[in-house]
C-alpha positions in Angstrom: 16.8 15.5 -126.2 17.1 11.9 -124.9 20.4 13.1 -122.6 18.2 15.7 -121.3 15.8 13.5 -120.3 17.9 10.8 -118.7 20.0 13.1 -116.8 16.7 14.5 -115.2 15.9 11.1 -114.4 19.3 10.4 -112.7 19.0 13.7 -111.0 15.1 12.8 -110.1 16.7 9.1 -109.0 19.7 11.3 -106.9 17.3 12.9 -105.0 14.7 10.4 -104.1 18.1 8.4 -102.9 19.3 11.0 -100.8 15.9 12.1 -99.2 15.5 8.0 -98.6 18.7 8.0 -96.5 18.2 11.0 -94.8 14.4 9.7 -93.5 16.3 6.2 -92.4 19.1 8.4 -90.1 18.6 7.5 -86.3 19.6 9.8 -83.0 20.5 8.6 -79.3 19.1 10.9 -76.8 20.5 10.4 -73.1 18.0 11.3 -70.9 19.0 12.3 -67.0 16.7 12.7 -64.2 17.3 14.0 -61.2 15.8 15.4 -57.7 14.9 19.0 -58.5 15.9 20.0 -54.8 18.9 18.9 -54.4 20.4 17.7 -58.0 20.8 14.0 -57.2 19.9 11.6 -60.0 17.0 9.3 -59.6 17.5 5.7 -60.4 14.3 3.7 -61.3 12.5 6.3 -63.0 10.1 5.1 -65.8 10.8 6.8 -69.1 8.3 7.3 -71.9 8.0 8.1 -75.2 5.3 9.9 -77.0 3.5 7.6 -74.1 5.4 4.4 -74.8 7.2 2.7 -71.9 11.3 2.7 -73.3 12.9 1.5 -69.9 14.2 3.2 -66.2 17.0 5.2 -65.5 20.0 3.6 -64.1 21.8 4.1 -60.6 23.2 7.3 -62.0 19.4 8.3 -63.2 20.0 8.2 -66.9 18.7 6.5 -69.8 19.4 6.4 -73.8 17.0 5.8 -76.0 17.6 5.7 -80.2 15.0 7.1 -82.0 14.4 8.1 -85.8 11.9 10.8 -85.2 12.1 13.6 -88.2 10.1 16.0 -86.0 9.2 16.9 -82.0 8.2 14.4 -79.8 7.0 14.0 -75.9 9.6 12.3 -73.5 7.6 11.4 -70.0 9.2 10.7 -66.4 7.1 9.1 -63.5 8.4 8.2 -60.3 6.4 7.1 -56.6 7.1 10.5 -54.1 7.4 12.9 -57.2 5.4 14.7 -60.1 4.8 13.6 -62.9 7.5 15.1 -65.8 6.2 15.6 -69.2 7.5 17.5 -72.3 8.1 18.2 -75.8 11.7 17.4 -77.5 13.2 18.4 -80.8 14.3 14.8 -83.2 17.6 16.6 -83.5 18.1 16.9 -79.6 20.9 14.3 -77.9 20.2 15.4 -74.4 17.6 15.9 -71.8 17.7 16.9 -68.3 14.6 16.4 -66.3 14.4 17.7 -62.6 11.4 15.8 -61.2 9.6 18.2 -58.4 8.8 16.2 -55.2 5.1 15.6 -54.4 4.3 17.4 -51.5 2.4 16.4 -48.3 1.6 17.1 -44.7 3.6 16.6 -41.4 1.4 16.9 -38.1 3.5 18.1 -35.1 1.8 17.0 -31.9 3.1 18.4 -28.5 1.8 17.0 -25.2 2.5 17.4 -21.8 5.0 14.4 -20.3 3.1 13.7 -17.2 -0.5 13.8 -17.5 -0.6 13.7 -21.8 -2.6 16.7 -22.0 -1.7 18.8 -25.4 0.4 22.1 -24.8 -0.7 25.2 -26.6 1.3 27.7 -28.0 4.2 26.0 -28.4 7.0 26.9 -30.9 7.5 24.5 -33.6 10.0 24.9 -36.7 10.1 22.4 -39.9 13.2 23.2 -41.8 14.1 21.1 -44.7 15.8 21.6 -48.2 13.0 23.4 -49.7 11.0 24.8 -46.8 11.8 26.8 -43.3 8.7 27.4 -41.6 7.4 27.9 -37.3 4.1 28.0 -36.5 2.4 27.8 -32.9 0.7 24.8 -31.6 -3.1 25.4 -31.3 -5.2 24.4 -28.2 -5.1 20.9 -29.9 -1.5 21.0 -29.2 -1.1 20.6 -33.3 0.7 22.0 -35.7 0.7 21.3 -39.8 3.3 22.0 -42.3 3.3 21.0 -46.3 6.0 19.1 -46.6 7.9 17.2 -49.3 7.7 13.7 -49.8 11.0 11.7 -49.5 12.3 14.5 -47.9 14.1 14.9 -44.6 13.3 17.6 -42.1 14.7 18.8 -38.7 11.6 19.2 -36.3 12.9 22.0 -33.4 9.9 22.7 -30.7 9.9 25.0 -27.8 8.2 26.2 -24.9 9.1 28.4 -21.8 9.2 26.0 -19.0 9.5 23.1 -20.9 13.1 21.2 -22.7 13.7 22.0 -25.9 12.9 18.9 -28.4 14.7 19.0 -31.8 14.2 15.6 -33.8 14.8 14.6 -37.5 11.8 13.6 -39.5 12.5 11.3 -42.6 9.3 11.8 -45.0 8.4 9.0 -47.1 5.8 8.7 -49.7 2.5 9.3 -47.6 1.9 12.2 -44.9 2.8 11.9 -41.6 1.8 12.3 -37.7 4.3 12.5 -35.2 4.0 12.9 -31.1 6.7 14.8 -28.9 6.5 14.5 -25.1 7.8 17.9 -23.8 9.2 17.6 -20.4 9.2 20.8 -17.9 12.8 21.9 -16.9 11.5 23.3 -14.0 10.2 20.5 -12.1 12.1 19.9 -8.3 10.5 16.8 -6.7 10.6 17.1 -3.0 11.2 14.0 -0.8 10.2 14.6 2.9 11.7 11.8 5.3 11.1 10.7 8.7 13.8 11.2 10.8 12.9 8.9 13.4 13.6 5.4 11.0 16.4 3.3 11.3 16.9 3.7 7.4 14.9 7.2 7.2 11.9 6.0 5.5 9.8 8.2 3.2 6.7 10.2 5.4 3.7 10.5 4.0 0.5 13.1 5.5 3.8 15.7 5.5 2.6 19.4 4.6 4.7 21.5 2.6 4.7 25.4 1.9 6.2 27.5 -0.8 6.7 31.1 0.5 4.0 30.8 3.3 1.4 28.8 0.4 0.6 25.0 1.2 1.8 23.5 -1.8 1.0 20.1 -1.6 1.0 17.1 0.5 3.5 13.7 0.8 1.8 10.6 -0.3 2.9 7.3 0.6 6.1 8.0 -1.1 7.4 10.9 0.5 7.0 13.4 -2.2 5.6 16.2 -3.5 6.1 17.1 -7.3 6.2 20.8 -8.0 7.1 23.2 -10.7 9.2 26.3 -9.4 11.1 28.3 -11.4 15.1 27.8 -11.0 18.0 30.5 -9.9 15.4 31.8 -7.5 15.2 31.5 -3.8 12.1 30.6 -1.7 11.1 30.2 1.6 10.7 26.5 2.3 8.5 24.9 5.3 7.3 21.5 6.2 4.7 20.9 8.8 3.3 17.1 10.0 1.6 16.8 13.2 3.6 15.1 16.1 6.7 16.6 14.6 9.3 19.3 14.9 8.4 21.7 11.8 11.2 22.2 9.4 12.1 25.8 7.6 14.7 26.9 5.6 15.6 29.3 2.7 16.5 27.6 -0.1 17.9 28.9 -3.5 17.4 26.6 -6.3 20.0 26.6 -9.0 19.1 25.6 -12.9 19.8 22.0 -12.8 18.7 21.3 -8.9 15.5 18.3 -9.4 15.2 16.9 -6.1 14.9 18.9 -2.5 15.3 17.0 0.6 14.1 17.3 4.2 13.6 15.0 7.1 11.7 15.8 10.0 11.8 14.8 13.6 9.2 13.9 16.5 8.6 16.4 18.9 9.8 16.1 22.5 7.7 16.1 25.3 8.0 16.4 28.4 5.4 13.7 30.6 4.9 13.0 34.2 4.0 9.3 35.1 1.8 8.8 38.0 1.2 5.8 39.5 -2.0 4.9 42.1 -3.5 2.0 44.1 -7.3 0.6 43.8 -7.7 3.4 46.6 -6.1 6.3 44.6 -2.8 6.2 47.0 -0.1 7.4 45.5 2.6 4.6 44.7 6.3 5.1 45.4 9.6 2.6 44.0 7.1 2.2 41.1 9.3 1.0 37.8 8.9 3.3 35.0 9.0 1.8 31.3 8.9 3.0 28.5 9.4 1.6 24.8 11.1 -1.4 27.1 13.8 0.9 28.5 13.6 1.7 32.0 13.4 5.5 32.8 12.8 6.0 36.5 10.9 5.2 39.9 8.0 7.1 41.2 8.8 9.2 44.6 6.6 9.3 47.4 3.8 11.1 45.5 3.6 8.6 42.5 5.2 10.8 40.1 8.1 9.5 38.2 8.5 12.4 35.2 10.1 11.4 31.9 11.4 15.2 30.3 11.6 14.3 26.5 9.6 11.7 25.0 9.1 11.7 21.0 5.5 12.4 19.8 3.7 9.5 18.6 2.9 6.0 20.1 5.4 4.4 22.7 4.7 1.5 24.9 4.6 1.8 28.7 4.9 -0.5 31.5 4.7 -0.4 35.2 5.7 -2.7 37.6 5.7 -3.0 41.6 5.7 -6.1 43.6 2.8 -7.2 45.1 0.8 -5.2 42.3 -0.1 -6.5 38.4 1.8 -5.0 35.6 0.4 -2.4 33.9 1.0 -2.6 30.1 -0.5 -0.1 27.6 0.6 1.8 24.3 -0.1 5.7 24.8 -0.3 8.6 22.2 2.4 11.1 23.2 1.2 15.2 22.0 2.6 17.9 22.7 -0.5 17.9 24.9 0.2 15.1 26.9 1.8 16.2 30.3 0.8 13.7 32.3 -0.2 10.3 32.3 -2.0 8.6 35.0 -1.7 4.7 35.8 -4.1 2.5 38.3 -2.2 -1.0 39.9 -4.4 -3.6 41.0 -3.3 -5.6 43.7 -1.8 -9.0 42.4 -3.3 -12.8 42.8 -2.2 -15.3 44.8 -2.8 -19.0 44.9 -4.6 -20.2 48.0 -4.4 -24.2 49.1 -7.4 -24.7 51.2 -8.0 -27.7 53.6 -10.4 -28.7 55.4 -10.2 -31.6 58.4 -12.3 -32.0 61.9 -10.6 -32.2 65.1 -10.1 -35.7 64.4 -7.8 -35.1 61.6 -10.1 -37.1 59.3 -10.5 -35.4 55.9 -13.3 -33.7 54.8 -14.4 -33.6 50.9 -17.4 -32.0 49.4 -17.6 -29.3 51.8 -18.4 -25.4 50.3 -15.7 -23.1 51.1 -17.0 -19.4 50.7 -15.4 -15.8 50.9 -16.6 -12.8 51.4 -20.1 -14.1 50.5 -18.6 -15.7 46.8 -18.5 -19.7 46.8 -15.0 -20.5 45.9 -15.3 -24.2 45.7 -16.1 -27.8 47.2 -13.2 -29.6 48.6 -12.7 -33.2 46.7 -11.8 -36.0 48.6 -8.8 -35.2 50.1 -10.3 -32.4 51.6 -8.2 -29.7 49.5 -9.5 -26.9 47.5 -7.0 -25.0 45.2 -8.5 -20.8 44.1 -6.9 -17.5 43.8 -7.8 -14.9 45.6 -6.3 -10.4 45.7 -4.1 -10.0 47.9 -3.7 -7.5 50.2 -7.5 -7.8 51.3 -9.6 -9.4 54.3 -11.7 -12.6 53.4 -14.7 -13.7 55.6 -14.7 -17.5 54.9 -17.3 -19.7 55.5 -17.3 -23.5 54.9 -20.7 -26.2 55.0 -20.3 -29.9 55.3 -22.4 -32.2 55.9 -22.7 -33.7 59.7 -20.7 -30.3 60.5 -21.2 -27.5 62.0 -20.9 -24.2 60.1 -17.8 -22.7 60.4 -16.6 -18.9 59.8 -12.9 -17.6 60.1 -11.9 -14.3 59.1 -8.0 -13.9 57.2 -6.0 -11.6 55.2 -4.1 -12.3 52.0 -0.8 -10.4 52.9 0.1 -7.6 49.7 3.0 -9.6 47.7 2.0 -13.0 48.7 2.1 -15.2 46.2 1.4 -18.6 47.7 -0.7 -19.0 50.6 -2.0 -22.7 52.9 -4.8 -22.0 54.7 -6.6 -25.1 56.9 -10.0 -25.3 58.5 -11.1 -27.3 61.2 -14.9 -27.6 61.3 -17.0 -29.9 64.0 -18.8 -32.4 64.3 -22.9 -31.7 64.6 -23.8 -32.4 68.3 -27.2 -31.2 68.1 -27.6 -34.2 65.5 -25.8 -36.8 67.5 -27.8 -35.7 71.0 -30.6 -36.7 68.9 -29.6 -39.7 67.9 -28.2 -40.7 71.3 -31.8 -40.0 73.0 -33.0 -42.2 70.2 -30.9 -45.2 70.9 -30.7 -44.8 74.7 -35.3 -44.7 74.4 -34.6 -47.7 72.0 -32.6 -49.6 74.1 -35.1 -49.1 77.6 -38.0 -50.5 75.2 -36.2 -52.9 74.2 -35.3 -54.4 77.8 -38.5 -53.2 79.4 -40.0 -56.0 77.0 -38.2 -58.7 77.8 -38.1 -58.0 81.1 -41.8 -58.2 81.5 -42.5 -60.9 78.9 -40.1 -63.3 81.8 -42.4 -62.5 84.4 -45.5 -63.1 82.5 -46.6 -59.6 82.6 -47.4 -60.0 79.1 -49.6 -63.7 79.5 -52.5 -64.1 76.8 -56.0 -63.4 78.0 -55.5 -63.6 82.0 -56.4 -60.9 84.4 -54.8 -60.1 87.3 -52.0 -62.6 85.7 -54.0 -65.7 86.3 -54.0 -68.5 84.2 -57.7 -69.7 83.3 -58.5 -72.8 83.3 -58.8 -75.0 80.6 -61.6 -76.4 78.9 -63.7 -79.6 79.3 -64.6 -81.6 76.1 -68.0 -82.7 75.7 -66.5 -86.3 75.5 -65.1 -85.8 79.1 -61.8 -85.1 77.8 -59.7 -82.5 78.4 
């Protein structure tokens, strides 16, 4: 009985050995994570176990953990950009796979217009990517959403009739994004309207231009017009500007054509010059000049016609001797046909001096012409004016002691220097006076002594006798 009961107890003591080693076993479990879109393992992936942090996946995305776990636990993955990975595992089980699902996100697609930044609607926009391929149309915001995946890279296509197509990789990282596409129109032809009558052709602005009969637009200060046409068609081209030839053609624009240039010219004119005196006479051998170039004489009538002269502003200058030049700028239109110019007789410089018969020189006197005081003389006698030639002059000239004097000359047409000497008298009315004076003097003046010798003039006596002279009381005399 005693055997019985010991070799239960060394069976009992077998089997509380054996179940004690199996409940101290261990297993390794090697855990791999990777991108669930495109199988790549994920390094840096925090691993836990039944909630406890074990450690991150490697460069290759796995990690081993030992464990002595005699029934199912929870293995968790977390990782910034994706889901979060939870779920249960068997204590037996040496491997897990986890494919971690990308968090997902928005990307904005905005399209504007290149030029003036204004959002185009209806434009085409596809998002294709590893895990989505999707178009929608831009609303009147010009936006368009997709739900993207973070991390994630995506080809970005949009299109638009009239507009370049725009096709751009977007990288997604771990937050939604906004991104802005300038479209540019493919049909734009900038046209660049020059004026032909510049040395180096410079741009024209104020230039009109027509599409097909249409004004279209107008040059600024630059020269051009932008405009969007549509390509491999032909249209009828014109460019109008006032004071210049109009330019028209028939163009046909190819696909890749952009700029469209045309130059315009003045228009010709042709202009008659006539040329006139103060007295509306008709000048002849009149020089013609124009923009400093010589183009002609006037005939007999004045006329001197120039046949083609450019529209717009040119210079003229006449010239005849024995008249001033006549400088001016004019504004040549094609209704300018003739242009009518006044001379005015030239100045000349006029030496005046004035002297008496004598020769003796005579200043401050007032010369005067025609009624207008030209001057004193100084004291040389000399006077120095200018006066119109071709013309009469009543001169008149007042001294002092002299008599008024009047003369009548002419200032010859193309004189330029002239002497001209008056000879004035003495007043004789003035000296007759003074002569009478002296001569009434000089008779008083001998009458007086004449008659004071012969007593004439004795004090007190009449008849001339002396009186006698008086006795003093004291008997003398």
């Amino acid at each position: 009985m005693y055997k019985r009961i010991i070799s239960a107890f060394i069976l009992i003591l077998g089997l509380i050995l054996t179940v004690g080693t199996v409940s101290a076993a261990t297993t390794t479990v090697l855990i791999t994570v990777v991108d669930e879109n495109n199988n790549q393992p994920v390094s840096g992936a925090s691993v836990y176990v039944d909630g406890s942090y074990v450690g991150l996946t490697n460069v290759d995305g796995q990690l081993e953990h030992t464990h002595s776990f005699v029934s199912t636990y929870r293995i968790g993955v977390k990782k910034n950009g994706y889901e979060y990975w939870s779920n249960q595992v068997t204590p037996g089980q040496t491997a897990v796979k986890v494919e971690l699902t990308r968090e997902k996100g928005s990307l904005t697609v905005n399209v504007l217009q290149s030029d003036t930044l204004e959002p185009l609607e209806n434009a085409i926009v596809e998002v294709v990517g590893i895990d989505l391929d999707a178009r929608k149309s831009t609303d009147f915001n010009g936006k368009a959403e997709f739900a993207v995946s973070f991390y994630t890279p995506y080809v970005v296509t949009v299109k638009l009739t009239n507009y370049e197509t725009i096709v751009k990789t977007v990288e997604m990282s771990d937050a939604s994004k906004s991104v802005d596409y300038l479209m540019q129109r493919n049909d734009l032809v900038i046209f660049q309207i020059l004026d032909g009558e510049s040395t180096s052709k410079a741009p024209l602005a104020g230039a009109e231009l027509y599409i097909d009969g249409k004004l279209a637009g107008e040059t600024g200060s630059d020269g051009k017009v932008n405009l969007n046409l549509e390509h491999e068609k032909s249209y009828q081209i014109a460019v109008k500007k006032t004071n210049y030839e109009p330019f028209e053609e028939n163009h046909y624009f190819s696909s890749d054509e952009i700029i469209y240039t045309a130059t315009l010219y003045k228009s010709l004119n042709p202009v008659t010059v006539s040329v006139y005196d103060a007295q509306k006479r008709p000048l002849g051998e009149a020089e013609i000049y124009i923009d400093g170039s010589l183009t002609g004489l006037t005939d007999s009538y004045g006329r001197s016609g120039v046949k083609q002269l450019s529209s717009g502003i040119h210079e003229i200058l006449v010239r005849k001797a024995g008249y001033n030049d006549y400088k001016a700028n004019i504004d040549v239109n094609p209704t300018t046909d003739n242009i009518i110019v006044e001379l005015a007789y030239s100045s000349a410089k006029i030496s005046i001096l004035v002297i008496d018969k004598d020769n003796n020189l005579v200043g401050d006197a007032t010369v005067i012409a025609n009624g207008k005081v030209l001057g004193v003389t100084d004291a040389t006698g000399k006077l120095s004016t200018e006066l119109i030639t071709n013309e009469d002059y009543a001169f008149s000239v007042k001294a002092k002691d002299y008599k008024d004097y009047s003369d009548m000359r002419q200032v010859p047409l193309g004189c330029t220097e002239m002497n001209i000497t008056f000879i004035i008298e003495k007043d004789s009315t003035l000296m007759t006076i003074v002569g009478v004076i002296a001569v009434i003097a000089v008779i008083a003046v001998v009458a007086y002594v004449v008659m004071n010798r012969s007593g004439g003039f004795g004090r007190g006596g009449q008849g001339g006798q002396r009186r006698a002279p008086r006795r003093r009381d004291d008997g003398g005399l």
